[in-house]
C-alpha positions as CSV (number, residue, x, y, z in Angstrom):
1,X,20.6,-7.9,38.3
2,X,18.8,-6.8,41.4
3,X,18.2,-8.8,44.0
4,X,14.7,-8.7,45.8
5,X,14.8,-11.0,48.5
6,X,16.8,-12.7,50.9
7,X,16.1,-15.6,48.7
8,X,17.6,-14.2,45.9
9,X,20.7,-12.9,47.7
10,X,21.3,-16.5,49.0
11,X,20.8,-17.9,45.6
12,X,23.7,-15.1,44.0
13,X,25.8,-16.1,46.5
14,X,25.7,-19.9,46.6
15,X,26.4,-19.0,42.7
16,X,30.2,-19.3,43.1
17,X,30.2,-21.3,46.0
18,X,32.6,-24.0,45.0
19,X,33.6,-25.7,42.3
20,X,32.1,-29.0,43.0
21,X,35.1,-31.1,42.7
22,X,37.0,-33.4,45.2
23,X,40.5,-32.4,45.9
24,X,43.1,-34.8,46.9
25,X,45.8,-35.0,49.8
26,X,47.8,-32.2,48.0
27,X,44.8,-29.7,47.1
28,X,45.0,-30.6,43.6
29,X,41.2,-32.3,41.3
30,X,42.2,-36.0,41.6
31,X,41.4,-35.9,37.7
32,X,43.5,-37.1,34.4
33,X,45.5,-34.7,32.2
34,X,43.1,-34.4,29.9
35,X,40.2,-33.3,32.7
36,X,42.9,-30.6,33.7
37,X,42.9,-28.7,30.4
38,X,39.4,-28.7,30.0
39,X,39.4,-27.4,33.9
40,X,41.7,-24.6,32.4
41,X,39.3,-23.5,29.9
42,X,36.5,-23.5,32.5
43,X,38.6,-21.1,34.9
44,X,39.7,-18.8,31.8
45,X,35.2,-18.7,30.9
46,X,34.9,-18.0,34.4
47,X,37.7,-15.6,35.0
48,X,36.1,-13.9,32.1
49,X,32.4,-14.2,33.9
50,X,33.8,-12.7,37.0
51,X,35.5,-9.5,35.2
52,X,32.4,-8.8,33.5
53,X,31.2,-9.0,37.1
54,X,33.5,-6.4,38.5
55,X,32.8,-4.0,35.5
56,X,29.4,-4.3,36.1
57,X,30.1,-3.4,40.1
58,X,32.7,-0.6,38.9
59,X,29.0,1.1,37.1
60,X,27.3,0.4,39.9
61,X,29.7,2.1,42.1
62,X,29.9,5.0,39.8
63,X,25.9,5.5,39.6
64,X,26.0,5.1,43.4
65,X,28.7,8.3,43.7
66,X,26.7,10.3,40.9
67,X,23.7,9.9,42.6
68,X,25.3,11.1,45.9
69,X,25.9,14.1,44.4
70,X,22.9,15.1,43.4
71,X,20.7,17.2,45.1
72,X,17.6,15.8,47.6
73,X,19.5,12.8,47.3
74,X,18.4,9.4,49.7
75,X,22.1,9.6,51.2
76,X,21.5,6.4,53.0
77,X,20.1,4.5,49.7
78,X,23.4,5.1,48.2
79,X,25.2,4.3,50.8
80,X,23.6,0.8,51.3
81,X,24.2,0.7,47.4
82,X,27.9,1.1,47.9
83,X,28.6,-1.4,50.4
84,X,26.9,-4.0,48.6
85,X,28.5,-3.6,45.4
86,X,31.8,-3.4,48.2
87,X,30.7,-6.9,49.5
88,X,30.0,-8.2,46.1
89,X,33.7,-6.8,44.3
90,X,34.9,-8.5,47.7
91,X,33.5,-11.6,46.9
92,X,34.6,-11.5,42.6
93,X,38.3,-10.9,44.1
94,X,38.6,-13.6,46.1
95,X,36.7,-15.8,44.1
96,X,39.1,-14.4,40.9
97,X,42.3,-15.6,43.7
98,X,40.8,-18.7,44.5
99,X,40.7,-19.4,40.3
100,X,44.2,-18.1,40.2
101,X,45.7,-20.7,42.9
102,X,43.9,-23.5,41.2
103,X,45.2,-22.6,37.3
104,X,48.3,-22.4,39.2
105,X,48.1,-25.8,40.9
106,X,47.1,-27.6,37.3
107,X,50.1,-26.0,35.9
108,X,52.0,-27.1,38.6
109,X,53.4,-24.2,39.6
110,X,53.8,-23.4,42.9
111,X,51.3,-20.4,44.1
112,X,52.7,-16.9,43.8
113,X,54.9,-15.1,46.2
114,X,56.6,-18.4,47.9
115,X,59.4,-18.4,45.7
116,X,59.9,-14.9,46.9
117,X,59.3,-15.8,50.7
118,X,63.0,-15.4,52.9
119,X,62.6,-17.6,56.2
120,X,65.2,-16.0,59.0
């Protein structure tokens, strides 16, 4: 997907801009138990979304590098190229994190690493 505007690049980025649901006291979807299995199955369709989406930056990274190497090449084309796909693999990660926490809150499990944290 390419985006032509500032429009579009607005649009792409609102994309995964929040999950649209209130969160209580405790950062948890007031919702029932059954509402918090089907929010499961939307995180793993959306995990799955947002790998596709880093494979698809991982190829656009590599055509950027290949095209580096070429000769006569518009070094500062591929460069811009690179640090968008940077921004946008940025922005799958965190998003990818954000899905992590939230599977992890519905499973009620406490988020990684602060079982493993040693206060002094």
């Amino acid at each position: 997907m390419a985006i032509t505007s500032f429009d579009g690049f607005v649009g792409l980025a609102a994309e995964g801009a929040g999950h649209g649901d209130v969160l209580d006291g405790e950062g948890r979807a007031g919702q029932s138990t059954g509402d918090e299995f089907g929010r499961l199955v939307r995180l793993v369709r959306e995990n799955e979304r947002l790998l596709a989406e880093l494979d698809r930056v991982r190829g656009q990274c590599r055509r950027a590098w290949a095209y580096l190497g070429e000769p006569g090449c518009n070094a500062a084309l591929a460069m811009a190229q690179l640090e968008r796909a940077r921004l946008r693999r940025s922005a799958v990660l965190a998003h990818l994190r954000a899905n992590r926490v939230e599977a992890r809150a519905l499973l009620g499990r406490p988020p990684a690493g602060v079982d493993q944290i040693e206060l002094n």
